[in-house]
Structure formats: C-alpha cells, structure tokens
N, C-alpha and C positions, 0 to 999 in steps of 0.2 A: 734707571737712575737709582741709586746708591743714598741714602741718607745714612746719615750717623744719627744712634741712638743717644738723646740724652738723658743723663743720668736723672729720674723722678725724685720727688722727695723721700720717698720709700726705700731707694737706694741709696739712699747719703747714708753716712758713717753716725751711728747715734751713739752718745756719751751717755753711759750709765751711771747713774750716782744711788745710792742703795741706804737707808734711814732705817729707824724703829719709832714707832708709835711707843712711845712708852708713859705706860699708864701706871697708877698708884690707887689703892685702896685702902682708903683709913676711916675707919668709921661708918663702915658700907656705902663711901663716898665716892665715887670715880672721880680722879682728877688725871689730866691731860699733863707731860711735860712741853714746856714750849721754853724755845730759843732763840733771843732777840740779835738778829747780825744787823746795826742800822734802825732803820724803820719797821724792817719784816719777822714775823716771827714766822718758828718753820719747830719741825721735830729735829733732831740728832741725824745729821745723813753727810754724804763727803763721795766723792768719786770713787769707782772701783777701780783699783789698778791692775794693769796687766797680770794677769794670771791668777788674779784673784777671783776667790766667788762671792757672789753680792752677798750672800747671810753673814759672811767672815769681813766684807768691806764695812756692812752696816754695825756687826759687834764694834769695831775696832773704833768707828766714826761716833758713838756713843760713849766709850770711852775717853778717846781723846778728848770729847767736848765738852765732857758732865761728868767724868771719875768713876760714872757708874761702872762698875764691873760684874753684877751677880743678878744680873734682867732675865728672866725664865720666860722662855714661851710655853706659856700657858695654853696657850688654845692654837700650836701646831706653830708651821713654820709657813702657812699662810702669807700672802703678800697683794697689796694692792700696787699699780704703777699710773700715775701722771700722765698725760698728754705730751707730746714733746714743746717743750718750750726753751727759751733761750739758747738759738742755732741748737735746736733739735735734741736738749739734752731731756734725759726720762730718770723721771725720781722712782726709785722701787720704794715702797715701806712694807715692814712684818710688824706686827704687831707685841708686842709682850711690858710683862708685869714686873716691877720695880717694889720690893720690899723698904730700902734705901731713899729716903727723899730728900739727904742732904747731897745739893748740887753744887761744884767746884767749876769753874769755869777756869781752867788752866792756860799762859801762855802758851801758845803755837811756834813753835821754837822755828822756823821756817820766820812767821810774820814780827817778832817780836813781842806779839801782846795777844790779849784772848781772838777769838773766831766770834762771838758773841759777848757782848755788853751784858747780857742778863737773863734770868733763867726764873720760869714760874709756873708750880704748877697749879692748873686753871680748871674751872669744874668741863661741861660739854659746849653750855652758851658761853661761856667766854672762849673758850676754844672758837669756836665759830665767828665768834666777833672777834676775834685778833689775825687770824690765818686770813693770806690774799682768798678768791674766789678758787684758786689753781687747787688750791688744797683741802677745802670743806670739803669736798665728797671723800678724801683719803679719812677728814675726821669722823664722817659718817659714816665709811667703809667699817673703821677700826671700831666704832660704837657697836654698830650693827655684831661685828663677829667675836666681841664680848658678851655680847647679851643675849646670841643667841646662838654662837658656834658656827665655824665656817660652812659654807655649803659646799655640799657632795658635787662635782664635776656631771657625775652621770648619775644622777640621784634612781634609787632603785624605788616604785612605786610599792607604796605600801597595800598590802592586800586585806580586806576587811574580812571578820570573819563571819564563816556560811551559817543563816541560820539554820537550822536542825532540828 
C-alpha cells in the first residue's frame, strides 16, 4: 500500500520579511527606534521581494518608513530571525546605528497614507514594555550584540598562558 506524503509544516513555503534594529546614541544613552502600525509597535521591516536579498529588503524597508538613509552597521551584518508566525511568515532583523534621529513617517504611495501612525525612540525597558512577546528576545538579541559584540559561530578557545 502506497500512501501520499504530506506536506509538514517545515515544508510549507515561508514569507520572508527582513527589519533593522535601529538604535541611536545621544548622551551615552541607548535608545531603541519603534513603529506604531495600529496597536503594535515593531522596528522598520517589510517583505523581501523576489530576487532580492534580505539586508537590501531590510535597508530599503527603513527607508521607506522612517527617511532614514545613512544607518551604519556598526557591529557587522549580524541578524536575529522570529519564530514563524502569521501562516508561517519569519521576521529577519540586523541590527545597526542611526546618527539621525529626526523621523518622517512618509505616505505609502500603494496605501494612500503612512505604514505607521507614529514613531519613538524609546530607552531598553520601554522597548520591552511596548513590543508583543514575539519580539523581546530580537530586543534582547540586539541589546545583547551592542554591548558585547556578536558571537563567533565556532568560537576558537582561548589558551591561558604556561607558567614558566
């Protein structure tokens, strides 16, 4: 007997959408960008399109939604991603620094009017108080690889030296 295999969740077709943490430093002050669509606040991110690569969907999705243009990755091209959620879509986020902290929320020439009602940037704890649950660990992620640099994949053990 012959069964057909079906397709798992792991085989379904997953929608990539690709973001930037972007952060600001004034005053030795770390502050979080956040963007209000509705009720939810989230970072700068937007679907990757065919044939695009997510660091060039993610630039492109920050500027559309915030003007920003001149965001440095500072500490690499690093990336955290999401859990799959809504029918299976997965947020990529990079992390990077924002000299610029005047934000413009532009119509969406597609929607008629902005992507986002409002835009603020927020120290760590309010970061964490305003983002769903889906999102704190990315705000933890990105805390984390400011303040201490991303970790090595295959970190090479450090050798102490012999006394003599």
């Amino acid at each position: 007997m012959v069964s057909e295999a079906r397709p798992t969740s792991a085989a379904r077709p997953t929608r990539l959408s690709a973001g930037v943490v972007v952060v600001s430093v004034v005053e030795r002050k770390l502050k979080f960008l956040l963007l209000r669509a509705y009720r939810n606040w989230d970072f700068p991110k937007g679907i990757v399109e065919p044939g695009e690569a997510p660091i060039d969907a993610a630039l492109r999705e920050v500027r559309e939604e915030t003007t920003l243009d001149d965001i440095s990755f500072d500490w690499g091209m690093v990336f955290t991603e999401t859990g799959p959620y809504n029918k299976g879509k997965i947020s990529r986020y990079y992390v990077a620094r924002s000299k610029e902290r005047h934000v413009s929320l532009p119509v969406n020439p597609q929607l008629g009017v902005p992507e986002h009602q409002e835009a603020r940037w927020v120290s760590l704890d309010q970061a964490f108080a305003m983002v769903t649950p889906r999102l704190q660990p990315v705000v933890r992620w990105a805390y984390n690889i400011i303040n201490h640099g991303p970790t090595p994949i295959n970190p090479t053990p450090r050798s102490s030296p012999v006394d003599g």
